[in-house]
C-alpha positions as CSV (number, residue, x, y, z in Angstrom):
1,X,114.8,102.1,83.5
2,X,113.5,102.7,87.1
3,X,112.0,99.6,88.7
4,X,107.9,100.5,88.8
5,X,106.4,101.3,91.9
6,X,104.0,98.8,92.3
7,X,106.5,96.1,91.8
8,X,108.7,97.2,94.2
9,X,105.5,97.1,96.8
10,X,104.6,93.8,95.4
11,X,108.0,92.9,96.4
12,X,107.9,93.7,100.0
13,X,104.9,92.8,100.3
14,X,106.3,89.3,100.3
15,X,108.4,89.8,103.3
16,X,108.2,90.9,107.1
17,X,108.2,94.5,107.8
18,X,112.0,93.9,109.9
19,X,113.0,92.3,106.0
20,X,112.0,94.9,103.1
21,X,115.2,96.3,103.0
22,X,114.5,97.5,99.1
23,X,114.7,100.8,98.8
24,X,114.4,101.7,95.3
25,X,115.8,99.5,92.3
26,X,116.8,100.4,88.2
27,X,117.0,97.8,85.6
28,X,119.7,97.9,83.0
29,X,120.0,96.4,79.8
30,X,122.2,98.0,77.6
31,X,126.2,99.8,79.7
32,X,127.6,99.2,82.2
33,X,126.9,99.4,86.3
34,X,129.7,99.9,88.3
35,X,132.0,96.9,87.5
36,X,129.2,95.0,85.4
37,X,128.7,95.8,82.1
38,X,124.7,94.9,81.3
39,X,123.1,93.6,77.8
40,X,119.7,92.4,76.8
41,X,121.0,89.2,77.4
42,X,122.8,89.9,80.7
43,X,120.7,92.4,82.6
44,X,122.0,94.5,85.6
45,X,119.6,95.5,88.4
46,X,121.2,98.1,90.7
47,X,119.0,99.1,93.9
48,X,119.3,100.9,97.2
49,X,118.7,98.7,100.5
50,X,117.9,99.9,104.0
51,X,118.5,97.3,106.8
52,X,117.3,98.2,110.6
53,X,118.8,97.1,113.4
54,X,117.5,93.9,115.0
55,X,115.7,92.5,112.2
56,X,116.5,88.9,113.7
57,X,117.9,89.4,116.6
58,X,116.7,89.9,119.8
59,X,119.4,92.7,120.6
60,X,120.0,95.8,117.9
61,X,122.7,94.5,115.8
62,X,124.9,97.5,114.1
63,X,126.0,95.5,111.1
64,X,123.8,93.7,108.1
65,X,124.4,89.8,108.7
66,X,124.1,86.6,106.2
67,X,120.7,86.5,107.0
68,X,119.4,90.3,106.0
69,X,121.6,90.0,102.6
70,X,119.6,87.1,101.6
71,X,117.5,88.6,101.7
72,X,118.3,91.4,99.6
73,X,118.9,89.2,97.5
74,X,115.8,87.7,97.1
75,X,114.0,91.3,96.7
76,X,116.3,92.0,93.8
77,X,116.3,89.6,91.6
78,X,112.5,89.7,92.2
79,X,112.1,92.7,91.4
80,X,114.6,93.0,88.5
81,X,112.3,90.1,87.0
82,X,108.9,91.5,87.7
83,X,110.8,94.9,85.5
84,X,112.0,92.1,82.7
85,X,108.7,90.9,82.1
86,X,107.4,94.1,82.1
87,X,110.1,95.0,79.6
88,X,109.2,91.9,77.3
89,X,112.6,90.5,77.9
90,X,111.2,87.5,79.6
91,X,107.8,85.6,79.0
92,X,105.9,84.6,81.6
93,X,102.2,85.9,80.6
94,X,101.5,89.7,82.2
95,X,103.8,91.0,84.9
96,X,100.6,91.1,87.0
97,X,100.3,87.1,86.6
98,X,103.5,86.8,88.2
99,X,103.0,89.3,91.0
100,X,99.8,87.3,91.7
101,X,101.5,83.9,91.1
102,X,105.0,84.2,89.8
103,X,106.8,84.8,93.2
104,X,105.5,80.8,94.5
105,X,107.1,79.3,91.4
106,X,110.6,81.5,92.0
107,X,112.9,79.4,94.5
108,X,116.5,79.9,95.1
109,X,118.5,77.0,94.6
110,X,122.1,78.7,96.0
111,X,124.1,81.5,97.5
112,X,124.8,81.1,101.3
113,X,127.8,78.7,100.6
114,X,129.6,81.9,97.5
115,X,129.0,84.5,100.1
116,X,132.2,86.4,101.4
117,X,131.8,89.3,103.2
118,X,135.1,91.8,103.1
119,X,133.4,94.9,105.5
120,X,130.9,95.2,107.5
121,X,127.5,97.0,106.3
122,X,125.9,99.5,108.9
123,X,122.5,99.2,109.5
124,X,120.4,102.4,109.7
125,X,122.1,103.5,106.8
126,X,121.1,103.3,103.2
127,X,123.8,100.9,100.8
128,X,123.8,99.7,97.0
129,X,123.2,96.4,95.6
130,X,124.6,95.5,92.2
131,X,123.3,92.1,90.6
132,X,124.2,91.0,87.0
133,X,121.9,87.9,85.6
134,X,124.6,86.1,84.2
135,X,123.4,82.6,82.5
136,X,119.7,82.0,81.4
137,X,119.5,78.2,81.0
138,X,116.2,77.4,80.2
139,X,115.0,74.0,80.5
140,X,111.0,72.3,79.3
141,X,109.6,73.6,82.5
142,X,111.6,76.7,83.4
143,X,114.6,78.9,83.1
144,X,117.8,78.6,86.0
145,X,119.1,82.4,86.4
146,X,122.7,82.7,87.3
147,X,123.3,85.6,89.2
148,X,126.8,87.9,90.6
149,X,126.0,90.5,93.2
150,X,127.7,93.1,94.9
151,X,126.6,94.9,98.3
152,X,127.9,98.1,99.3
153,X,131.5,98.2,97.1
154,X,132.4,94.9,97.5
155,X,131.5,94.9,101.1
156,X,129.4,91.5,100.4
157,X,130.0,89.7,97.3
158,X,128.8,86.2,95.6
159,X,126.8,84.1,93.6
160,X,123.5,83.1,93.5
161,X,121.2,81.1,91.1
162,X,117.3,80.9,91.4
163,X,115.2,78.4,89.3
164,X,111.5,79.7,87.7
165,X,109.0,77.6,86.4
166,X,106.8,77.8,83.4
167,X,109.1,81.0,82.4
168,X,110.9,81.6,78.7
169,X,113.0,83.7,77.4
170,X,111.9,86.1,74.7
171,X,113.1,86.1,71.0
């Protein structure tokens, strides 16, 4: 299922204009994307990123750095949550009420220290994202998401996890 618009604009709305690299995003929950298969369970978000030169640098950097793939990160497993809620396979009230307050209690807890990047992505040039949520541990107060992404074929690959408060799973 396409990502909806106005989550993706909620999205990157969150960010600078030099960091909404998101594109366009799909949520899967049932086959398999690329080299992750997806379930209800263990959803797949697959998305198209766009990073410009120089988006923290003062010179035009040719190549996507640690810094612009966090965060890609961040705008996709935002946005594959803002499409799971939608979806009912998360709970967190309305999709809206975590647009409007959702993305505050969202904090990433982990990923710079798993990344390994193989090549070089280009900037000015559009590149996929793959990330499979992996573990849903939830706790009283919130859920931990475990996370396995892929940038560009391997180009960029890792782990990540992100904790969310006041969110449960759905039955």
């Amino acid at each position: 299922m396409k990502v909806e618009p106005f989550i993706l604009d909620a999205v990157r709305n969150l960010y600078l204009p030099a960091f909404r690299h998101i594109v366009e995003a799909e949520l899967f929950s049932s086959d398999s994307v690329g080299r992750y298969s997806a379930s209800r369970e263990n959803p797949v978000c697959s998305a198209e990123f766009l990073v410009s030169p120089g988006s923290y640098m003062v010179r035009k950097n040719e190549y996507a750095g640690c810094v612009d793939i966090q965060a890609c990160i961040g705008q996709i497993v935002q946005v594959a949550w803002g499409q799971m809620l939608k979806e009912g396979l998360v709970k967190f009230g309305s999709v809206e009420d975590f647009i409007s307050n959702g993305f505050d209690m969202m904090f990433s807890i982990g990923s710079a220290p798993d990344m390994r990047h193989k090549r070089q992505i280009p900037t000015n040039q559009k590149f996929p994202g793959v990330i499979r949520l992996d573990k849903l541990k939830e706790f009283e107060k919130g859920i931990i998401v475990e996370t396995e992404y892929d940038f560009n074929d391997k180009s960029c690959i890792g782990k990540s996890k992100f904790y969310l408060e006041h969110v449960s799973i759905a039955q």
